[in-house]
C-alpha positions as a Python dict, from the first residue, in 0.01 Angstrom:
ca = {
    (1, 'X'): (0, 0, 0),
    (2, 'X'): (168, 320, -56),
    (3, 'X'): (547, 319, -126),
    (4, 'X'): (693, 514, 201),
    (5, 'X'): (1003, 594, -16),
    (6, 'X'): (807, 789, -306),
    (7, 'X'): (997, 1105, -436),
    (8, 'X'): (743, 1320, -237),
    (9, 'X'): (360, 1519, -332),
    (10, 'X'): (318, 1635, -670),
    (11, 'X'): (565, 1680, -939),
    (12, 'X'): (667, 2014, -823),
    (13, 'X'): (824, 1845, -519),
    (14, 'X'): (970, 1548, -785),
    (15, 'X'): (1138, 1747, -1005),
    (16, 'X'): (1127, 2106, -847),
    (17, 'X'): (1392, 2238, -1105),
    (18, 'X'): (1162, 2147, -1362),
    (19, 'X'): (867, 2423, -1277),
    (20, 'X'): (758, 2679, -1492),
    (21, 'X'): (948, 2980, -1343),
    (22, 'X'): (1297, 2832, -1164),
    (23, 'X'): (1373, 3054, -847),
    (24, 'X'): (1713, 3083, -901),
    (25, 'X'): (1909, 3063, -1232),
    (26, 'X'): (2285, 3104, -1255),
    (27, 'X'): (2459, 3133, -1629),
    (28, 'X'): (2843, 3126, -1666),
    (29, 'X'): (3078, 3378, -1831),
    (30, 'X'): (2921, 3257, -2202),
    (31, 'X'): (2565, 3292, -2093),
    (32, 'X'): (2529, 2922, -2117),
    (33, 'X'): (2301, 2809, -1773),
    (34, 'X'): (2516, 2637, -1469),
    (35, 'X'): (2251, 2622, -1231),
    (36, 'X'): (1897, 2588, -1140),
    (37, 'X'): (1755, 2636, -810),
    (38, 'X'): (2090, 2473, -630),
    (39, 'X'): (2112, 2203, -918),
    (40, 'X'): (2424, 2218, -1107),
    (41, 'X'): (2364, 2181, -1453),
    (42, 'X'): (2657, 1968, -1657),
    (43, 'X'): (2700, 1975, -2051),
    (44, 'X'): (2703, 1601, -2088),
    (45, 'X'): (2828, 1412, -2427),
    (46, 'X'): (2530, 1280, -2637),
    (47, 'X'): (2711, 965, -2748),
    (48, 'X'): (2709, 881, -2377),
    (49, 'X'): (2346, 947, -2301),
    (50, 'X'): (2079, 626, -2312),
    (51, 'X'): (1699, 654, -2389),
    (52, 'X'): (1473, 502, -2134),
    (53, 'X'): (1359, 217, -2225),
    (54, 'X'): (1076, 265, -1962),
    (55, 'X'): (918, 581, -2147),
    (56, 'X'): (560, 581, -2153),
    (57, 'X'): (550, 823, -2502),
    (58, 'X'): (636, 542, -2824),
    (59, 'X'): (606, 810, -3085),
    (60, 'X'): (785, 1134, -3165),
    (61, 'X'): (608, 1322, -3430),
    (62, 'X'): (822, 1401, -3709),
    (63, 'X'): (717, 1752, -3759),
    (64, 'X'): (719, 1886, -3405),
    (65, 'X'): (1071, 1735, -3354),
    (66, 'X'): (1182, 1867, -3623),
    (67, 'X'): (1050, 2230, -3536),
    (68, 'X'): (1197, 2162, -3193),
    (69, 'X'): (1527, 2087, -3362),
    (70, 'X'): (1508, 2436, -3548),
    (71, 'X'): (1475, 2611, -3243),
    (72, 'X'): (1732, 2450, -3066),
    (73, 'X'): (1990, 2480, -3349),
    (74, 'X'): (1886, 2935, -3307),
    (75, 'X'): (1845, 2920, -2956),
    (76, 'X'): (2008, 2629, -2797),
    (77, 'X'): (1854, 2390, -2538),
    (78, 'X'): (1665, 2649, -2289),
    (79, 'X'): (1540, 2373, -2036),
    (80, 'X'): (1774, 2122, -1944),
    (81, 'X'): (1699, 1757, -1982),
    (82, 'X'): (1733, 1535, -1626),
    (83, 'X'): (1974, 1213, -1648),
    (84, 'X'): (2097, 941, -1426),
    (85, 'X'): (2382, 812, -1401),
    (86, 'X'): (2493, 441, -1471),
    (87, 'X'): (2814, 341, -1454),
    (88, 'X'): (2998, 580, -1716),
    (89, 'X'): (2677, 628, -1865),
    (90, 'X'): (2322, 828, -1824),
    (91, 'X'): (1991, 706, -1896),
    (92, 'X'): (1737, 1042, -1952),
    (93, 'X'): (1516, 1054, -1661),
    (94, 'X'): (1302, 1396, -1840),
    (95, 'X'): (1356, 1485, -2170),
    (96, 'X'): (1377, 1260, -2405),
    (97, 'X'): (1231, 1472, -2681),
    (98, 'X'): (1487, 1744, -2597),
    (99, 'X'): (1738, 1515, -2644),
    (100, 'X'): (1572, 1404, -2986),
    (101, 'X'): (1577, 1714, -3138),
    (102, 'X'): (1937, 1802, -2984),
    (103, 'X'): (2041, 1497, -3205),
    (104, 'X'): (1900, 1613, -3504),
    (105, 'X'): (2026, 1958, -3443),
    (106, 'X'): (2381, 1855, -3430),
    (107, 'X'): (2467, 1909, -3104),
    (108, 'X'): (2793, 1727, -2944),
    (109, 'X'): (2654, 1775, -2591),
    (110, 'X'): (2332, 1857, -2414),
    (111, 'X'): (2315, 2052, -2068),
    (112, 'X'): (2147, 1820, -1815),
    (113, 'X'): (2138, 1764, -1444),
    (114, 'X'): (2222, 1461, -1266),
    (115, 'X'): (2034, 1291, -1031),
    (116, 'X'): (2104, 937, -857),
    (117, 'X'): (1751, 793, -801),
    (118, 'X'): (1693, 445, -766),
    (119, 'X'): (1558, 221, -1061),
    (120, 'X'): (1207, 233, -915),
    (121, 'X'): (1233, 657, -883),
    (122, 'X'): (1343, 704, -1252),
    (123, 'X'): (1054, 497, -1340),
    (124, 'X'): (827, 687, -1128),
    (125, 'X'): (988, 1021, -1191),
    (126, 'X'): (988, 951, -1607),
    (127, 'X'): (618, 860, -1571),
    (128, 'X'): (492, 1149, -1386),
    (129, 'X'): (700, 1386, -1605),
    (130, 'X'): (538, 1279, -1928),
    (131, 'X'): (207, 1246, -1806),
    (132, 'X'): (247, 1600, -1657),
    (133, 'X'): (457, 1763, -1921),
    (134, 'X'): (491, 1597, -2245),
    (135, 'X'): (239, 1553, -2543),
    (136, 'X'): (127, 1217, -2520),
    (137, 'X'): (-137, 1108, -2680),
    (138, 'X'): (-469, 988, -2429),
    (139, 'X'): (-382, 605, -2452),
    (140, 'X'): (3, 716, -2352),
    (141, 'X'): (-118, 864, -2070),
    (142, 'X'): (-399, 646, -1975),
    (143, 'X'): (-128, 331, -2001),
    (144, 'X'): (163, 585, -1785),
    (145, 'X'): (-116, 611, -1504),
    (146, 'X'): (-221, 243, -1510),
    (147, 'X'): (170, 135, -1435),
    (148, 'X'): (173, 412, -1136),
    (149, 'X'): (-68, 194, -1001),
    (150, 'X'): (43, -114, -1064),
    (151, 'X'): (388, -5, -895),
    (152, 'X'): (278, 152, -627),
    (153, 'X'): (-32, -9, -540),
    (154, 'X'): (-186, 342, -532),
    (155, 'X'): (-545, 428, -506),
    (156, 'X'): (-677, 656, -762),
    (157, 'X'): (-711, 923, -509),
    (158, 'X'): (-350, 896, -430),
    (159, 'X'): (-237, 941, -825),
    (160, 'X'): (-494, 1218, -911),
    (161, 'X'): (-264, 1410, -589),
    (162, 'X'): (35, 1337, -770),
    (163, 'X'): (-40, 1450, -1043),
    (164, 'X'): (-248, 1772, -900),
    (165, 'X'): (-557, 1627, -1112),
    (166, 'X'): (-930, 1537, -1013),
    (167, 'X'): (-1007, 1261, -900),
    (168, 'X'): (-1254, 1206, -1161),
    (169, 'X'): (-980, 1318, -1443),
    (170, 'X'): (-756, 977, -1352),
    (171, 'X'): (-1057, 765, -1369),
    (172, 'X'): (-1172, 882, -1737),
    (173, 'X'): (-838, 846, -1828),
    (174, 'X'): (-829, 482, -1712),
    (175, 'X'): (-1144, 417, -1814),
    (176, 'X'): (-981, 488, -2220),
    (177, 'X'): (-787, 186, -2122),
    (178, 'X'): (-1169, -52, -2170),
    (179, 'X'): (-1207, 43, -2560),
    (180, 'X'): (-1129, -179, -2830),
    (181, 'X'): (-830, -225, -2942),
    (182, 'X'): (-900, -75, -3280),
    (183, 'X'): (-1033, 181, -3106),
    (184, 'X'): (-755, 285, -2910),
    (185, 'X'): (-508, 248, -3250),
    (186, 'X'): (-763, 548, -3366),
    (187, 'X'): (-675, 762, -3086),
    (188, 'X'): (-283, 650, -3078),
    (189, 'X'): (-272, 803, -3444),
    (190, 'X'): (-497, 1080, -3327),
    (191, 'X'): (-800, 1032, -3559),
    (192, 'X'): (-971, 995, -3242),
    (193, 'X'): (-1002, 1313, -2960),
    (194, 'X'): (-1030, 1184, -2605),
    (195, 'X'): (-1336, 1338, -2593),
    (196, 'X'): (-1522, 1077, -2864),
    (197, 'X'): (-1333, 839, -2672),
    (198, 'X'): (-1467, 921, -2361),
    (199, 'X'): (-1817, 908, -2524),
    (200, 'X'): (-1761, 528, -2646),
    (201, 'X'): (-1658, 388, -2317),
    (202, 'X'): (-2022, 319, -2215),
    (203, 'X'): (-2105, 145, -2537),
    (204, 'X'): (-2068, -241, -2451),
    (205, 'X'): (-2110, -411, -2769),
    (206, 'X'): (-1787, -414, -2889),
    (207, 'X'): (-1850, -369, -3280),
    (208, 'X'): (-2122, -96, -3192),
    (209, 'X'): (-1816, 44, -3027),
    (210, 'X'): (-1562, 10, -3340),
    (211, 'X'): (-1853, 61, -3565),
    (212, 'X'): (-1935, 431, -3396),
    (213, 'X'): (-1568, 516, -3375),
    (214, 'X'): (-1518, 448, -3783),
    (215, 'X'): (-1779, 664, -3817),
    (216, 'X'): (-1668, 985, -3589),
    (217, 'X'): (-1359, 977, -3790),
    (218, 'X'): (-1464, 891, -4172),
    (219, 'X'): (-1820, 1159, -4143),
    (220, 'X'): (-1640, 1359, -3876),
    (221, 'X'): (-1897, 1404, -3624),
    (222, 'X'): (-1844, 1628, -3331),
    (223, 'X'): (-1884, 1461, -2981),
    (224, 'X'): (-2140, 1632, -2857),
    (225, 'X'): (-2316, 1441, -3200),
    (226, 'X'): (-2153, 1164, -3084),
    (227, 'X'): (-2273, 1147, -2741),
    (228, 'X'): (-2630, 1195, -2862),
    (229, 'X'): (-2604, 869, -3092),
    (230, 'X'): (-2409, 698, -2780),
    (231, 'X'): (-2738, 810, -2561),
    (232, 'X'): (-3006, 716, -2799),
    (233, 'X'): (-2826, 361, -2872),
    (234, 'X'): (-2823, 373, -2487),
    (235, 'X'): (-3162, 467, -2397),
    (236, 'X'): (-3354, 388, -2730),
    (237, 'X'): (-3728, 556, -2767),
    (238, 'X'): (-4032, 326, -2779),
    (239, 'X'): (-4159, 248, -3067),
    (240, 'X'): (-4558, 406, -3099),
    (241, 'X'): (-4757, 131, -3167),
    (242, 'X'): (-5043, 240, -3449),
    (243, 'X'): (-5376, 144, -3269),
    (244, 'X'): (-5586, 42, -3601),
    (245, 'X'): (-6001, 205, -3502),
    (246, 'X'): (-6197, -71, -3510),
    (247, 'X'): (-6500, -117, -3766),
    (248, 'X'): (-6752, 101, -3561),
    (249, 'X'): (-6541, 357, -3532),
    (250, 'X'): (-6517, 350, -3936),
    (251, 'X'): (-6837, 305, -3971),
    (252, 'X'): (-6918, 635, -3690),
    (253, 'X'): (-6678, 855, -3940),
    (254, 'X'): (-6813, 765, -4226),
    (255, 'X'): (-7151, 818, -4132),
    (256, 'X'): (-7007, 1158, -4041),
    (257, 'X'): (-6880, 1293, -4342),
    (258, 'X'): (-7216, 1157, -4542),
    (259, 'X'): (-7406, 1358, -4295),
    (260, 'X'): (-7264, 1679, -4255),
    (261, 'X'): (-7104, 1620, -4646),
    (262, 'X'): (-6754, 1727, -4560),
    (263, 'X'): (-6433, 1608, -4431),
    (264, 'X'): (-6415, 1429, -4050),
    (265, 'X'): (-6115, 1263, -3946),
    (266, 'X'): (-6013, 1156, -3604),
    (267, 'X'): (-5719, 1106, -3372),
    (268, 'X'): (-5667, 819, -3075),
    (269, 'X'): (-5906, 477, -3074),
    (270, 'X'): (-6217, 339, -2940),
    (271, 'X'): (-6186, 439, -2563),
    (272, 'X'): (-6064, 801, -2606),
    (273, 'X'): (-6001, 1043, -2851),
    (274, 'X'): (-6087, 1331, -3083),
    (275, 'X'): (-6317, 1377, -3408),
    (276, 'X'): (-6236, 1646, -3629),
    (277, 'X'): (-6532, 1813, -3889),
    (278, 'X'): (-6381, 2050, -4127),
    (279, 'X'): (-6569, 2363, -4275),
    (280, 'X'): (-6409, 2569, -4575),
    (281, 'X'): (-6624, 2901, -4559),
    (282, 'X'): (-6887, 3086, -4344),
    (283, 'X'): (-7163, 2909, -4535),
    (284, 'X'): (-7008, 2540, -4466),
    (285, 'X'): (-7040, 2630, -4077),
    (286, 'X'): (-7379, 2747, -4090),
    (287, 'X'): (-7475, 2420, -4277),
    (288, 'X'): (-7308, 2215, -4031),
    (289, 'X'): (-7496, 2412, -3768),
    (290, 'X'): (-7862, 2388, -3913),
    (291, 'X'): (-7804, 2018, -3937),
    (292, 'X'): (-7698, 1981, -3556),
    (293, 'X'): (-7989, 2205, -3444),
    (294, 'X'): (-8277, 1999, -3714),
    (295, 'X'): (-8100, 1714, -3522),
}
């Protein structure tokens, strides 16, 4: 059953200071932002700031944080990250990669805005944020939607609102979730595009699967390639089975070419098909002809 107490539809209404283009932004005498639509935003020590442990994304790639960490070091933190507070500490809510790169830049404090959800709403609020907003990979995401579920008891009609996707979006998502586990460590390191994955999910054999998968990423085939290999595995042509003519058919051909002394071949079996008589100049067919007519 739906959780009555959910933060609300859509991540707009979750984290409304979060949306692309904030209504109302306030800066103090420095230029340095103090509010965001009504939320005060506080610069907030980093020694007293806690990851959450309950972040769907495992892996910050080295490069982009590191770009991130550039920028921030020229142009500050632009967006600010969202924190709770615990005791005389805060646990990031949003932002964790922000907060990353603000480490790496140097920073001493990180502008942030405060919130006082429950346990169950940071958890809910920190999945829907990365799902929505940050770069994880397709199994991050996949795994992130799964646990909405599983918390909420939502249908997948219910999440795909939430999120503002299809319906049919969530459930290829979850579906990544039925691949093989070495699989799914192929698309965690992105050697593997959702889309390939999406193509293996109807292979059942599981070492077909892995086997298909190896191969997308060592001979990089495209997916649509991929999804014609998945298709003819899936729906494999009939082999033609050669019909050998029997003996008086043989014999009819033979008798043929001795006749009309050139080339006869034929196509299809005893019950139906075609015979062929070859003629190689205007001569050959007028031979042919005489011999049909004396016939």
């Amino acid at each position: 059953m739906e959780n009555k107490k959910g933060l609300g539809r859509g991540l707009g209404s979750l984290l409304g200071i979060l949306d692309d283009e904030p209504k109302q932004i306030k800066k103090d005498e420095t230029g340095k932002i103090k509010e965001i639509d009504g939320e005060r935003v506080s610069e907030i020590d980093i020694k007293l700031i806690d990851v959450n442990p309950n972040q769907p994304r495992k892996n910050f790639e080295p490069t982009a944080l590191k770009e991130l960490s550039d920028s921030i070091k020229l142009h500050g933190v632009i967006q600010p990250i969202i924190v709770n507070k615990t005791g005389e500490r805060y646990i990031i809510v949003a932002g964790e990669r922000r907060f990353r790169a603000s480490k790496l830049a140097g920073l001493k404090t990180i502008p942030a805005i405060v919130k006082n959800y429950t346990e169950q709403q940071v958890k809910e609020v920190s999945l829907l944020e990365n799902i929505q907003r940050e770069d994880l990979n397709p199994v991050e995401v996949a795994n992130a939607m799964r646990e909405l579920l599983e918390i909420h008891g939502w249908t997948q009609d219910v999440l795909a609102d939430r999120l503002g996707k299809s319906r049919s979006a969530v459930a290829n998502t979850l579906r990544l979730l039925t691949l093989q586990p070495e699989v799914l460590a192929l698309i965690e390191s992105g050697k593997l595009s959702a889309g390939h994955a999406r193509s293996l999910v109807v292979v059942s054999d599981p070492e077909t699967q892995v086997k298909l998968a190896k191969l997308a990423v060592t001979k990089k085939v495209t997916v649509r390639d991929l999804e014609k290999a998945v298709k003819q595995l899936s729906n494999p042509q009939p082999k033609k089975v050669k019909v050998e003519p029997s003996a008086e058919l043989k014999d009819l051909i033979n008798l043929m070419q001795h006749k009309f002394a050139t080339k006869v071949s034929f196509m299809g079996n005893d019950k139906k098909g075609r015979i062929y008589i070859d003629y190689y100049s205007a001569d050959d067919l007028e031979r042919i002809l005489e011999f049909l007519n004396r016939e």
